[in-house]
C-alpha positions in Angstrom: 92.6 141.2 4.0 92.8 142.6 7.5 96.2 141.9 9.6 95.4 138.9 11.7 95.3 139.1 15.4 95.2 136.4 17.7 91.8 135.0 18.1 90.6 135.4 22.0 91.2 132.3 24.1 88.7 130.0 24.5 90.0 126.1 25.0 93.5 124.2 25.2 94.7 123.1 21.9 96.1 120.3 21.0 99.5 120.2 20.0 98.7 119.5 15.9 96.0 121.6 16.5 98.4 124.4 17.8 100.7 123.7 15.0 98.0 124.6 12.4 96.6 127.5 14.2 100.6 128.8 14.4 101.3 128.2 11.0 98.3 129.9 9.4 98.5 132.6 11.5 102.5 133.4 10.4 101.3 133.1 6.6 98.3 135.4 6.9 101.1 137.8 8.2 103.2 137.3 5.7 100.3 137.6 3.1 99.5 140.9 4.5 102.8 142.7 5.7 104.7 141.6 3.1 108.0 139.2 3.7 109.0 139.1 7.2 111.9 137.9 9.2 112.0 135.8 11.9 112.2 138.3 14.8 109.3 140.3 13.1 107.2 136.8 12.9 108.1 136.7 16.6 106.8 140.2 17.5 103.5 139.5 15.7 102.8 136.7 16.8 103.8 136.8 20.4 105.0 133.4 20.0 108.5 131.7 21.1 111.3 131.8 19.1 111.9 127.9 19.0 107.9 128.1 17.8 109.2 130.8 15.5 112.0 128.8 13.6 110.0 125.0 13.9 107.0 126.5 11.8 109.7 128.3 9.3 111.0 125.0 8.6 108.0 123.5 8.3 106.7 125.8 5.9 109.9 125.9 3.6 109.4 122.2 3.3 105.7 122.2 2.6 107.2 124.3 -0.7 104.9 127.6 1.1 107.4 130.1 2.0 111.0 130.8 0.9 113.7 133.2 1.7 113.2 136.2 -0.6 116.1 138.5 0.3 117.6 140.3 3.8 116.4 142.8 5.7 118.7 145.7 5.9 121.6 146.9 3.8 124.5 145.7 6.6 122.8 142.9 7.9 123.5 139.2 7.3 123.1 135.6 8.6 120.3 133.9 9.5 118.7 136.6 11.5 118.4 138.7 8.4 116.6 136.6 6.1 113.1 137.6 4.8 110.7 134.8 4.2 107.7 135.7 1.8 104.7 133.2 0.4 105.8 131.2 -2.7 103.5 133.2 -5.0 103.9 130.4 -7.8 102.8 127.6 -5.2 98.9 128.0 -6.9 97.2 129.1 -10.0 93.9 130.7 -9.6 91.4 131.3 -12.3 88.7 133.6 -12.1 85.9 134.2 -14.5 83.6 136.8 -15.4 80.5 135.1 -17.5 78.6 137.9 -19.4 75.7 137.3 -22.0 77.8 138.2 -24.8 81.5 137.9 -23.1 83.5 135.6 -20.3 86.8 137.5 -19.3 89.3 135.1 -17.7 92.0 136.0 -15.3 94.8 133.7 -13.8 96.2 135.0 -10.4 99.2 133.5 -8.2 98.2 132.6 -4.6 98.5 136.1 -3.7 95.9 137.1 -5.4 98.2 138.9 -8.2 96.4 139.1 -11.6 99.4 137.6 -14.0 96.7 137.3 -17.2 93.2 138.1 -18.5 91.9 137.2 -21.7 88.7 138.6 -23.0 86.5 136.5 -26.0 83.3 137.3 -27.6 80.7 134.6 -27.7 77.3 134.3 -29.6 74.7 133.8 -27.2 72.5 132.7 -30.2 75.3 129.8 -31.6 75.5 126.3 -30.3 76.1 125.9 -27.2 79.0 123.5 -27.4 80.8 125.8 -29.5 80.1 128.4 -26.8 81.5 127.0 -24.4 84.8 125.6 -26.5 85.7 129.6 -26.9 85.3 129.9 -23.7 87.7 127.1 -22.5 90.5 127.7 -24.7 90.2 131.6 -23.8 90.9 130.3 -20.3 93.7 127.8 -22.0 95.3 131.3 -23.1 94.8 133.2 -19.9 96.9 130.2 -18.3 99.4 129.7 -20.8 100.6 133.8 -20.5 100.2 133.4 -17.2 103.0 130.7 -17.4 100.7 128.1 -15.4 100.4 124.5 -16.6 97.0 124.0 -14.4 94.7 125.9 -11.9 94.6 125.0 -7.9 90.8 126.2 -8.0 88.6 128.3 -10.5 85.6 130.7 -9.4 83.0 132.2 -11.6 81.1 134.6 -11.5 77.7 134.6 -13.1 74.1 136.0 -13.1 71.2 134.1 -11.7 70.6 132.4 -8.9 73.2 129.9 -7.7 71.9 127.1 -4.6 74.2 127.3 -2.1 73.6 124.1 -0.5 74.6 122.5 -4.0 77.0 125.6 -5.6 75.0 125.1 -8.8 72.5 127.0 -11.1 69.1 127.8 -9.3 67.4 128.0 -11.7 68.7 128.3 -15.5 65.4 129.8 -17.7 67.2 133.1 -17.6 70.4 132.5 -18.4 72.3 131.5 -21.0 72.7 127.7 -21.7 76.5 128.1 -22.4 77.1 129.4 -18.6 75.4 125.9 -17.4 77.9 124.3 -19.8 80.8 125.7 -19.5 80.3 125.3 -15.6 80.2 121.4 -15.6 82.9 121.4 -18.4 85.6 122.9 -16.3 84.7 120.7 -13.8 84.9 117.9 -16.0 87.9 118.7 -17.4 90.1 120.1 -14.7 89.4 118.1 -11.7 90.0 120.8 -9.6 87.6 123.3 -7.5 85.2 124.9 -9.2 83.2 127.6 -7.1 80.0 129.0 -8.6 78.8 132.3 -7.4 76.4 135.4 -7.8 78.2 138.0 -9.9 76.9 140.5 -7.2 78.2 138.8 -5.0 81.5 138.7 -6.2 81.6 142.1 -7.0 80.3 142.7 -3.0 83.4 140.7 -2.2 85.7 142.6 -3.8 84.3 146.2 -2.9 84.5 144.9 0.7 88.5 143.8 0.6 89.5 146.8 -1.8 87.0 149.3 -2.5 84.2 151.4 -1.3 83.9 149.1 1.8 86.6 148.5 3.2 86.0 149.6 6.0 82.6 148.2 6.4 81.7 145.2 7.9 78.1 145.3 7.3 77.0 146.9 4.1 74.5 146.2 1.1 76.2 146.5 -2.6 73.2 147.7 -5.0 74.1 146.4 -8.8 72.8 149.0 -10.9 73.3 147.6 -14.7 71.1 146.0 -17.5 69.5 144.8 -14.5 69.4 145.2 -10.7 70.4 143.1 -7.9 72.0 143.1 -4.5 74.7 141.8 -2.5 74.2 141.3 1.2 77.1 141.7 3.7 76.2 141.4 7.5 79.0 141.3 10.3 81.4 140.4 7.6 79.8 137.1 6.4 78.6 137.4 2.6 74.5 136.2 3.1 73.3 134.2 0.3 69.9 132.9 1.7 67.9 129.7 1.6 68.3 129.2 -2.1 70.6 131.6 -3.3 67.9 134.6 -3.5 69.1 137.4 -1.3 69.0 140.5 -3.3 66.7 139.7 -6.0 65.8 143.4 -6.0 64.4 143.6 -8.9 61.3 141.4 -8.0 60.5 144.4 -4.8 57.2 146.0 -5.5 57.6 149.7 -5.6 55.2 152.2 -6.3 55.6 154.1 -9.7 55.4 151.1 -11.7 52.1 150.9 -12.1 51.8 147.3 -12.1 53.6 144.2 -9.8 55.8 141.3 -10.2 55.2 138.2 -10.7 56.9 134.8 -10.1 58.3 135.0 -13.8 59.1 138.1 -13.8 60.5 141.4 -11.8 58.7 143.6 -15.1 56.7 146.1 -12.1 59.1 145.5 -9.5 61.9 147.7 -8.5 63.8 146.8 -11.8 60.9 148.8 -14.0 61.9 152.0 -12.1 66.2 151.3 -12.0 66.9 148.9 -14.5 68.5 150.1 -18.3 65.1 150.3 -20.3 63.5 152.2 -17.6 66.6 154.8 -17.2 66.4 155.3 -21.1 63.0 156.3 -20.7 63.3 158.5 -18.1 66.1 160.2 -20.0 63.8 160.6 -23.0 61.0 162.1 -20.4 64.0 164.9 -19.6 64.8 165.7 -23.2 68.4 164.1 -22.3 69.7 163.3 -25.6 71.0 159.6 -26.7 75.1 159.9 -25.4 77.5 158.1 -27.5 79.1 155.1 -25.7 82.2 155.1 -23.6 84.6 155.0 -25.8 88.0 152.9 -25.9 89.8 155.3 -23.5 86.8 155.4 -21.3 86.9 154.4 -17.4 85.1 150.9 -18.4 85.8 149.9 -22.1 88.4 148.5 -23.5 90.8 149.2 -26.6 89.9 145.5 -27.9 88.2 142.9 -25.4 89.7 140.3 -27.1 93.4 140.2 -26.5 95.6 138.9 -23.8 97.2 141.2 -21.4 99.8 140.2 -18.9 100.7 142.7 -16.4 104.5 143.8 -15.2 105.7 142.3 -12.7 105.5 144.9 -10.2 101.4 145.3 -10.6 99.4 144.9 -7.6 96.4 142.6 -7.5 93.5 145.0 -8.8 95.5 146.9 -11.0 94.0 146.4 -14.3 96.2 145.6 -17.8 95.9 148.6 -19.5 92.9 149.3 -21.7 91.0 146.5 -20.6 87.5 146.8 -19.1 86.0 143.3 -18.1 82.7 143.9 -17.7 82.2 145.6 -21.4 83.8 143.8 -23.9 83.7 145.1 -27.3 85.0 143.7 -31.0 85.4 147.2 -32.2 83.4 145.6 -35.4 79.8 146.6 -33.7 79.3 143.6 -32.3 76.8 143.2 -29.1 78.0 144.1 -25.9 77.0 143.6 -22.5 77.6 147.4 -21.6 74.0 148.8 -20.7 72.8 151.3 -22.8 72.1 153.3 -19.5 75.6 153.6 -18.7 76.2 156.8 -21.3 73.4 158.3 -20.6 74.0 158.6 -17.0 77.7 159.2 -17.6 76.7 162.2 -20.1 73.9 163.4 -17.4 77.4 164.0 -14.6 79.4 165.4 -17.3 76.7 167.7 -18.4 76.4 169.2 -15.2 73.3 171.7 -14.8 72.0 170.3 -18.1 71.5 166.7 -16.1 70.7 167.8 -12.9 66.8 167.2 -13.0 67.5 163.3 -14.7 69.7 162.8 -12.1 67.9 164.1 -9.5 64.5 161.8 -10.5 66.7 158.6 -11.1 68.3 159.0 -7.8 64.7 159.4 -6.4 64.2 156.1 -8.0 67.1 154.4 -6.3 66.5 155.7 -3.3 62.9 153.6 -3.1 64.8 150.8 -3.5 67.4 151.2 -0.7 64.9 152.6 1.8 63.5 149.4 1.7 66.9 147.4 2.2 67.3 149.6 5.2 63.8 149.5 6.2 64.9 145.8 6.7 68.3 145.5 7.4 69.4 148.5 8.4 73.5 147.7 7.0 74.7 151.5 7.7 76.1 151.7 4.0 75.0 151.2 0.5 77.6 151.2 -2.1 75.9 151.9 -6.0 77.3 149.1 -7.9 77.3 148.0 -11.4 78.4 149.9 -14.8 75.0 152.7 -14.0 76.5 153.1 -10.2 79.8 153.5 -11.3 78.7 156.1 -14.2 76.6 157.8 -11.6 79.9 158.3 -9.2 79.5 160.5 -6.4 77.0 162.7 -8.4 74.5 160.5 -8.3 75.4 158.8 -4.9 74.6 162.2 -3.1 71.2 162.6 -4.8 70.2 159.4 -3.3 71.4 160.1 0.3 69.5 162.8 -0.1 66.5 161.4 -1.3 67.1 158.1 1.4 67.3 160.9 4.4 64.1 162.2 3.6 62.5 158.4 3.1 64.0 157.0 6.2 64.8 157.7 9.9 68.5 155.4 9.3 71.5 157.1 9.0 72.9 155.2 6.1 76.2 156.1 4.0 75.5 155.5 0.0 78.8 155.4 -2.0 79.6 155.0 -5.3 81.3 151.6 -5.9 85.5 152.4 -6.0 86.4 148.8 -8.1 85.4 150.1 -11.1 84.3 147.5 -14.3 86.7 144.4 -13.0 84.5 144.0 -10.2 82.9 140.5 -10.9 86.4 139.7 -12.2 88.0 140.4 -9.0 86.0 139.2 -7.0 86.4 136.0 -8.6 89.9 135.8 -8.1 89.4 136.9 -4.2 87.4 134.0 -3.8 89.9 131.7 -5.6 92.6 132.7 -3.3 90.4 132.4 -0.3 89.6 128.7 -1.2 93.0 127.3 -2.2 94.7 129.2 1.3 92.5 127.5 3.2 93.4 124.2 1.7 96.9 125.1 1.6 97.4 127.0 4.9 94.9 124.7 6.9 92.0 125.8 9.1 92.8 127.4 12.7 89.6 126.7 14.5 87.6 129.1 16.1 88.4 130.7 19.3 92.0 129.3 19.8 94.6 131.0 20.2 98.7 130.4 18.9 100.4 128.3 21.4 104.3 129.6 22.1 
C-alpha cells in the first residue's frame, strides 16, 4: 500500500467525522512505515500535537495500537515510545480453490502470512465430503496460526462471480464443491466471506507487490489451463455488469478456424493460448514432452499437503519454504492443477536457441490477444500472468512486445508477472486485510482532509 497523503480539501468536517478521518489516516501510517512515535505521527500528518496524543489514546483503548519499544538507544519517556498496529487484533483467511486443490492461508491484520495448509480433494467424490476436507484444512491453517476464529475470509475461485450479489455467476463450469464450501464457511463462521475472480485476486496482488506496482492502470493476462484477464483502470479493480470482464477466452481471433459460442470459448482466443493449444503447438515445433517442475522447482512444492508456519521475521509474501499454492501435488501421481503447458514453455526458455521458433509463434499468439485489450482499453501495461506467464518470464514477455508493436500503434509495457504461484493466494489475503481495516479503522470520506 502506498503511504497515505492527506486527501485534498473539499468540505468542513465534522468533529466525529474529523476524528475518523485522523485516526485512519495515523494507522495507515503506521501500517506502511512501520511503528512510529508521536512526534513522527505529527510530522506526517501535519496535525496538532494535542490531536496527536487524543487519537493515540483512543486507539490503545480500541485494543489497535500499542507501544512496541523506543526509538533510539538513549532516549526515554514518553516522547520515545513507538506505537505499532496490534497485528493479533484480526485473523484473516484466504483461500485458493483449485479443481483438484484449495490452499488456505491465515494472515494477522497486517497482512503477514502466519499459516498455509495445502489438501488434495477429488473433484469426482461427494461433494459434501469435498467440502469437509476443505474446512478442516482451513481448521488446521488456523490452529498453527494460533487463531481461535477469522475477522473475514476471501476466496479466490474460477468462474464468474456477480458482483452485485458476491456469489457464483454462473456454476456449469465449476466444481460443485467451490459452490459448497462457499455457503458452508458462511454458514459456519458468521463472519465475512468475500467471493472473487481468481484473476482478480492475483491482479490485486501483482498491483500492491509485484509486476505493477507502479501501475495504476494495467491489464493482468492469466495464461494457465485456461485464459482470462484482470482489469485495473485508475487503480479501481473493474469487474463489469455481471462479473465478466476478462472472459478472454470467449474473443474471436483469427487462426482458430472456427468461433465461440455462448457455451463455449473452444475458437475463441483460448484455442490459440490456452494449455491444449500450446501442447500442440509444441508438437508442431518438434519440442519434446518436458518433464514437470519438479519439487525444487519455482512453483511446486516438496508435498502440497502439509502445514507450514513461517518465522517470525517473514514478510507478508514470503512463501514457507517449498510450498507452491497454485500446484499442489501428493507426490503419489495424483492429478494436479499445474498445466501441462507450464514445462513445456519452461523447457522452451531453458533450451534457449532450441525453443526460440515455439516461443517466438506462441508469443505471436498472445500478442492477438493483447492487441485487442489495447485496441480497447489502451491500460499502458500487460503483465503475463498465470503458471504459462510465469514459465514464459521475460523470454517470452519480449517476444510478445515485439509482436504487440508491430500489431498496434500503443505503446504498451508487457511484463512477466513478479508474484510467482501464490498469486491467487495472496491476493486473497490482500483483500482480507483490506476488508477487516476498513471495518476496524473506519472509513475517512472522500475529499476531507485531517483536522489539527
Amino acid at each position: 500500500m502506498h503511504p497515505p497523503r492527506a486527501a485534498a480539501a473539499g468540505r468542513t468536517a465534522s468533529p466525529t467525522t474529523a476524528r475518523l478521518i485522523n485516526d485512519r489516516l495515523a494507522l495507515q501510517l503506521l501500517q506502511s512505515e512501520g511503528p512510529l512515535t508521536a512526534g513522527q505521527l505529527k510530522s506526517l500528518t501535519g496535525l496538532s500535537r494535542p490531536t496527536v496524543a487524543d487519537l493515540v489514546e483512543r486507539l490503545q483503548e480500541a485494543g489497535l495500537i500499542t507501544v512496541v519499544g523506543e526509538s533510539g538507544a538513549q532516549r526515554r519517556g514518553p516522547n520515545a515510545r513507538l506505537y505499532g498496529i496490534v497485528a493479533d487484533r484480526a485473523h484473516l483467511v484466504g483461500l485458493d480453490l483449485r479443481t483438484h486443490s484449495v490452499t488456505v492461508a491465515v494472515a494477522d491484520l497486517l497482512g503477514r502470512v502466519r499459516a498455509e495448509h495445502t489438501v488434495l480433494i477429488d473433484p469426482d467424490g461427494a461433494r459434501d465430503a469435498a467440502v469437509a476436507t476443505a474446512l478442516a484444512a482451513v481448521d488446521k491453517a488456523l490452529a498453527a496460526a494460533g487463531a481461535h476464529a477469522p475477522h473475514t475470509i476471501a476466496v479466490g475461485a474460477p468462474g464468474l462471480v456477480d458482483p452485485a450479489t458476491g456469489r457464483f455467476g454462473g456454476t456449469d463450469w465449476i466444481p460443485s464443491w467451490h459452490v459448497g464450501l462457499v455457503g458452508a464457511l458462511r454458514a459456519r463462521t458468521g463472519v465475512p466471506v468475500l467471493l472473487e475472480n481468481e484473476v482478480n485476486l492475483a491482479a490485486i496482488a501483482e498491483q500492491r507487490d509485484g509486476a505493477a506496482h507502479d501501475r495504476d492502470t494495467f491489464v493482468l493476462l492469466w495464461l494457465g489451463q485456461g485464459t482470462g484477464a484482470a482489469v485495473v483502470l485508475d487503480g479501481t479493480l473493474r469487474r463489469g455488469a455481471s462479473g465478466g470482464t476478462g472472459e478472454i477466452g470467449f474473443l474471436p481471433v483469427p487462426g482458430t478456424g472456427a468461433l465461440p459460442s455462448a457455451s463455449g470459448c473452444d475458437g475463441g482466443f483460448h484455442s490459440l493460448a490456452g494449455s491444449a493449444a500450446i501442447c500442440a503447438l509444441a508438437a508442431e515445433h518438434g519440442l519434446p514432452y518436458g518433464t514437470a517442475v519438479g519439487p525444487n522447482g519455482a512453483d511446486a512444492p516438496s508435498s502440497g499437503t502439509g502445514v507450514h508456519k513461517p518465522s517470525s521475521d517473514a514478510g507478508a509474501n514470503e512463501p514457507p519454504s517449498g510450498n507452491g499454492a497454485n500446484q499442489p501435488s501428493s507426490g503419489t501421481g495424483a492429478p494436479t492443477d499445474a498445466p501441462p503447458a507450464e514445462s513445456l514453455v519452461r523447457s522452451a526458455v531453458a533450451a534457449g536457441d532450441a525453443g526460440a521458433a515455439f516461443l517466438d509463434a506462441l508469443a505471436a499468439r498472445i500478442a492477438l490477444g493483447v492487441a485487442a485489450v489495447c485496441a480497447v482499453l489502451d491500460p499502458g501495461c500487460v503483465v503475463l500472468g498465470g503458471e504459462i506467464g510465469r514459465g514464459g518470464g521475460a523470454a517470452l514477455a519480449d517476444r510478445v512486445a515485439g509482436h504487440l508493436a508491430r500489431l498496434s500503434p500503443l505503446r504498451t509495457d508487457v511484463r512477466a508477472g513478479a508474484v510467482g504461484g501464490r498469486a491467487v493466494l495472496l491476493g486473497a489475503v490482500l483483500a482480507a486485510r483490506d476488508a477487516a481495516q476498513n471495518e476496524l479503522f473506519g472509513a475517512a470520506g472522500p475529499g476531507v482532509s485531517p483536522r489539527p
